[in-house]
C-alpha positions in Angstrom: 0.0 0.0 0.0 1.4 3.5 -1.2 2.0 5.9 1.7 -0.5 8.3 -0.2 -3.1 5.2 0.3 -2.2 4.7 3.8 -2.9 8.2 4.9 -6.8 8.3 3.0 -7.4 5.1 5.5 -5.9 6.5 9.0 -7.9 10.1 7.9 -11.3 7.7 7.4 -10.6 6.0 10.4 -9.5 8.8 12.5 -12.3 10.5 10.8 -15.2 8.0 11.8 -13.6 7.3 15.3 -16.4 8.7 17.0 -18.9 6.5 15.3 -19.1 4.0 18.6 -19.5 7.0 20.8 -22.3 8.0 19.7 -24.0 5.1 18.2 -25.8 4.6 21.8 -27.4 7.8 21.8 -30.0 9.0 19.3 -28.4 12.0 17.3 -30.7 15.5 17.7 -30.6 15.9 14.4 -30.1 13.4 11.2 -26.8 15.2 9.8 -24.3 18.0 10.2 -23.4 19.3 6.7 -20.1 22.3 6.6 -19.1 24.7 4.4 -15.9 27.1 5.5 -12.4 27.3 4.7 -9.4 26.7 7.5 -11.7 26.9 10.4 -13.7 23.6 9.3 -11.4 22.1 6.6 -11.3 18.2 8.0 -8.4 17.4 5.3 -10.1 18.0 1.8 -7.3 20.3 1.2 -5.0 17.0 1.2 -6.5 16.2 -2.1 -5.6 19.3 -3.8 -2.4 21.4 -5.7 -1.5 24.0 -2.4 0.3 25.0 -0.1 -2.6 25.2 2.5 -2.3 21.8 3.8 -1.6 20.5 7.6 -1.4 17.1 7.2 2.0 17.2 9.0 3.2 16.6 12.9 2.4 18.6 15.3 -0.9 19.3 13.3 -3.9 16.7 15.1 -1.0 16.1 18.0 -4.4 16.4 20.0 -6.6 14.5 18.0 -5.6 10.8 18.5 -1.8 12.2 17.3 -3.0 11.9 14.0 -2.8 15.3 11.2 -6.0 14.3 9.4 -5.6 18.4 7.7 -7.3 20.3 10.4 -5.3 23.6 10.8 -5.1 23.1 14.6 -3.5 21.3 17.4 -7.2 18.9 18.1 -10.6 18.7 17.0 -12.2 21.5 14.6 -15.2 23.8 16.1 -17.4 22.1 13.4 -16.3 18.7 14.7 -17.3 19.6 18.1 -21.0 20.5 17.1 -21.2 17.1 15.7 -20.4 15.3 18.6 -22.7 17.9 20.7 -24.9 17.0 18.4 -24.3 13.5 19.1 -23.2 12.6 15.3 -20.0 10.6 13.9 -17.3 13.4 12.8 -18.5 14.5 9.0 -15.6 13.3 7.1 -14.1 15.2 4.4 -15.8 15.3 0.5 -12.8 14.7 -0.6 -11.7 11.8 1.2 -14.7 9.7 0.2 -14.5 6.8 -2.4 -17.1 6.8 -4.6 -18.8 3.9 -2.8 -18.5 5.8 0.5 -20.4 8.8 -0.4 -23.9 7.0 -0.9 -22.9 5.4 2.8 -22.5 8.3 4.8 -25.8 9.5 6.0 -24.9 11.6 9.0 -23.2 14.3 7.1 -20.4 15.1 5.3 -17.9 18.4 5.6 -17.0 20.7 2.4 -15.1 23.1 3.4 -11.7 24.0 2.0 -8.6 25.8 3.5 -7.7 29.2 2.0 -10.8 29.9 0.0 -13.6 32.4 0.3 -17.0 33.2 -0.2 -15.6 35.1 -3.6 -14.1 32.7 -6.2 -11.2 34.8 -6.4 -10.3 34.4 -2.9 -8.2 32.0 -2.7 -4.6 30.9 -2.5 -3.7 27.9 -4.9 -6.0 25.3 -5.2 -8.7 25.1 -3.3 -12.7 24.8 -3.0 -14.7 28.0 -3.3 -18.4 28.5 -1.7 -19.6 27.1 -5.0 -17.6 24.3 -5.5 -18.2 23.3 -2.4 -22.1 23.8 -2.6 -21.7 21.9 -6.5 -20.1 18.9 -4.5 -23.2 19.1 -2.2 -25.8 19.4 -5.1 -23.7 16.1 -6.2 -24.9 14.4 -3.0 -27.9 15.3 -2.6 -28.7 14.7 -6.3 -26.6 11.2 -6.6 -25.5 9.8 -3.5 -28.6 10.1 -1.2 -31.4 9.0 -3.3 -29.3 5.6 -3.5 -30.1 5.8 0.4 -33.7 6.8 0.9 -35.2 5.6 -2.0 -38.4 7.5 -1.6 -38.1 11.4 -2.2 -40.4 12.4 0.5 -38.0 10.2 3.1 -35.0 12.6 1.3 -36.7 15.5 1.7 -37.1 14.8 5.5 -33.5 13.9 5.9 -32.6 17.4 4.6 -34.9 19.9 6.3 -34.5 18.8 9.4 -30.6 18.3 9.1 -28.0 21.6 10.3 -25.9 23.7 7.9 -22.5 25.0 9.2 -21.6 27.7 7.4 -18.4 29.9 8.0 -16.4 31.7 5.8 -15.8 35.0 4.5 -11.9 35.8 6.3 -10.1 35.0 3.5 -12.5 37.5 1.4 -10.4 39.8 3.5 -7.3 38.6 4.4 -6.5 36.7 0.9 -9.0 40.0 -1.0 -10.3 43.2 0.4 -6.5 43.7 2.3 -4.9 43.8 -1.3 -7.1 45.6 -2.9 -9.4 48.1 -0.9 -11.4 49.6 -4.0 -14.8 49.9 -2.2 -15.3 51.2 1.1 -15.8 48.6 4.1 -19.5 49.1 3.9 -20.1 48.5 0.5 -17.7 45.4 0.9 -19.4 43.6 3.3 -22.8 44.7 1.9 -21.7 42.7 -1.6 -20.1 39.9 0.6 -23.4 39.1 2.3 -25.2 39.4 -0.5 -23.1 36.7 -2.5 -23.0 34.5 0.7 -27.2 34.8 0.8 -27.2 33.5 -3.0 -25.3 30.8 -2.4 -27.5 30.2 0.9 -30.0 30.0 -0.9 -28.7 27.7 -3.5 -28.5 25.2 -0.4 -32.3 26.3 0.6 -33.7 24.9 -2.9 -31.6 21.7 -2.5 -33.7 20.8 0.6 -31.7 22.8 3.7 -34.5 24.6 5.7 -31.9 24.6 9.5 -28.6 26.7 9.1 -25.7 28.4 11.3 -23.9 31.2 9.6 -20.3 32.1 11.4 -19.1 35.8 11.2 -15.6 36.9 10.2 -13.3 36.9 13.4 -11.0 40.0 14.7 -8.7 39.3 11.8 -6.6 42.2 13.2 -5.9 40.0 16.2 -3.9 37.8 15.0 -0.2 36.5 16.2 1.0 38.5 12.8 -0.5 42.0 13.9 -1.8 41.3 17.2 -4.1 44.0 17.5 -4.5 45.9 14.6 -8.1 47.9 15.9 -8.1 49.7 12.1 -8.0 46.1 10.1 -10.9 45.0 12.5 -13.0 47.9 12.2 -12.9 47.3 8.2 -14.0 43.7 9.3 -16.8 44.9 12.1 -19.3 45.7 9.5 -19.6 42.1 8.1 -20.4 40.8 11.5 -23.2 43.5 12.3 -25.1 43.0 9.1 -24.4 39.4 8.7 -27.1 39.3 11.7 -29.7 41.5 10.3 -29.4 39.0 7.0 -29.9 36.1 8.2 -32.6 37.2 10.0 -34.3 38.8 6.6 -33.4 35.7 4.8 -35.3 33.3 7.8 -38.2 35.8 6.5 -37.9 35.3 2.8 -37.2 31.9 2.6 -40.4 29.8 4.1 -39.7 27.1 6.6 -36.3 28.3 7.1 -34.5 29.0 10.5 -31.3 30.7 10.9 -29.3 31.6 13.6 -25.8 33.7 13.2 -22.6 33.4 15.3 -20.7 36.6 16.1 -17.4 35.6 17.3 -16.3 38.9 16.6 -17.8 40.3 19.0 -17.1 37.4 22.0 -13.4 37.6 21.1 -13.4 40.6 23.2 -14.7 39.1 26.6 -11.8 36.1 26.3 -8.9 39.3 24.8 -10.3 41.5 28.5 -10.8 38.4 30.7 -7.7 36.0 29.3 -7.1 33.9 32.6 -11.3 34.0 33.2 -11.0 31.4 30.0 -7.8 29.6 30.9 -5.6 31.2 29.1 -2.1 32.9 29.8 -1.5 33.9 26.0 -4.0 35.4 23.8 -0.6 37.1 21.2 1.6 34.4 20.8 0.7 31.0 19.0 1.2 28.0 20.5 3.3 26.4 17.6 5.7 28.6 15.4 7.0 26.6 12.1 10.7 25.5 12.9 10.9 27.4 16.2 8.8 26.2 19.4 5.8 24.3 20.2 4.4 25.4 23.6 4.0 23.2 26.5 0.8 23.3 27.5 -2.2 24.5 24.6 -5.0 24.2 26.5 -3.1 27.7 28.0 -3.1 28.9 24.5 -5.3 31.4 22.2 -3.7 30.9 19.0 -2.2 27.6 17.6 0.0 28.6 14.6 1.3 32.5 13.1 -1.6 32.4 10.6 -4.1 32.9 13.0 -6.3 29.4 13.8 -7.0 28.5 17.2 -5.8 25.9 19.6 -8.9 23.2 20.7 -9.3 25.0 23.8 -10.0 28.1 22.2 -12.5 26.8 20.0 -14.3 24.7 23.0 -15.3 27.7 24.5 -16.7 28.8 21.4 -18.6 25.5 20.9 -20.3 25.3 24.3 -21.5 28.4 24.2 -23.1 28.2 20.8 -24.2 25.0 21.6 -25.9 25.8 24.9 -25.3 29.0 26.2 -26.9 32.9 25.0 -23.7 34.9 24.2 -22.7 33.9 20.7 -25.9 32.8 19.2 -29.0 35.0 18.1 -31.9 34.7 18.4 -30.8 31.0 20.0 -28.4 28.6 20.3 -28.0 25.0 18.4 -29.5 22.7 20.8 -32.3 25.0 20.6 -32.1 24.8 16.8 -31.6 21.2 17.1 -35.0 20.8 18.7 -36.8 23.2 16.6 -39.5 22.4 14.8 -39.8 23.7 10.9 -42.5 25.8 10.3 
């Protein structure tokens, strides 16, 4: 077996691990399905031409010492919500043979390292919002009617399934930053209004529950730790990302949305560090040839580029999950146990 060949298996397996965790518990919902770049990307960006790959030591150290391609030290905040959610870990598109993408009924994750909302974000090779929603038309047009059968059964499946959806910082970082020709209102105006097309792409295909991420202090990262003029040319994203989804929840019939503003929570952990464990919110954990810390769960940051340790994202997760700070109007479990309209 080719080393290439070896490293799809450990990534399925280490992938699925969860599977016999959660097998005894009846999952809240049927399936989690993500979109995003770094933040979610499970190791689809393995399969492609670029440089935005992990799938090296001490990437996964935390997550049964295996790099599967997440871009931190553990577990992803999307693979979190699945096991909150009591699901098997989506694994990534990518990684799926044929054969296993009619099996895999509890979800599946999209998302793609270093790529944007904007198909000109992007660095190298990677999947944009639209490939990624193409590979989920794919799916749900090809690989899940060879499940259910019956349409109606489908249908069912989908609507009352989540959608993880975050992205948008490379429409910044990897974008806007190199060439600021509108203002940062009329940027994040035309940001939001792409993202809500493609949203609603995912709406006709049968998604009626969704979670839509915001774009995080970008100018607090270990590179510029903290730039305040980057993030208030990021700030307006967040606050209308809110008043959209909500609009959208309106417009589209049956729907439910609820947004995540990590923007705005990043300042409680930046003014309350040790409150949250922490005894560096500058530095990353891991610098490239130089120092891996000794303890991350004491750590913000895990690399110079800006992705978070686990423990970061943890805190992120439970609240989302079950607490009233991040979410609006409510959190996931309470999306979860919704019932559509």
């Amino acid at each position: 077996m080719t080393n290439f060949k070896v490293f799809l298996v450990f990534s399925f397996i280490a992938n699925h691990a969860f599977f016999t965790k959660v097998d005894c518990e009846k999952s809240l919902v049927p399936a989690l399905y993500v979109f995003g770049d770094s933040g979610f990307d499970n190791g689809n960006n393995n399969n492609l031409n670029t440089i935005a790959k992990v799938n090296t030591y001490p990437y996964g150290i935390d997550f049964n010492n295996q790099s599967t391609g997440r871009f931190t030290n553990g577990k992803t905040y999307a693979d979190l919500i699945a096991i909150k959610l009591r699901l098997p870990l989506p694994p990534p598109y990518l990684g799926l043979s044929g054969s296993e993408g009619y099996q895999v009924t509890t979800g599946i994750n999209y998302a793609s390292g270093a790529c944007g909302i904007l198909n000109d974000s992007r660095v190298g090779e990677c999947l944009s919002l639209d490939k990624q929603i193409e590979y989920f038309t794919s799916s749900v047009t090809n690989d899940l009617p060879k499940l259910f059968g019956r349409k109606d059964y489908m249908r069912q499946h989908l609507s009352k399934s989540i959608y993880l959806i975050g992205i948008g910082s490379n429409d910044y970082s990897l974008n806007y930053f190199k060439n600021e020709s509108m203002k940062p209102e009329e940027f994040a105006d035309y940001l939001i209004e792409q993202l809500s097309r493609k949203i609603k792409t995912l709406y006709d295909l049968g998604a009626r529950k969704f979670i839509v991420g915001s774009v995080n202090q970008l100018g607090c990262s270990p590179r510029v730790f903290c730039n305040e003029t980057m993030n208030q040319i990021v700030k307006p994203y967040s606050e209308k990302l809110q008043t959209k989804t909500q609009h959208l929840q309106k417009q589209l019939s049956g729907s439910i949305f609820i947004s995540i503003n990590s923007f705005n929570f990043f300042n409680e952990i930046k003014n309350a560090p040790k409150k949250y464990g922490f005894t560096n919110i500058s530095k990353p954990c891991y610098e490239e040839g130089i120092t891996l810390c000794a303890n991350r769960k004491e750590y913000y940051f895990w690399d110079k580029h800006g992705h978070t340790t686990e423990a970061a994202l943890k805190i992120y997760a439970d609240d989302s999950f079950s607490g009233s700070k991040l979410c609006f109007p409510m959190n996931i479990e309470k999306l979860a146990l919704s019932d559509l309209r």
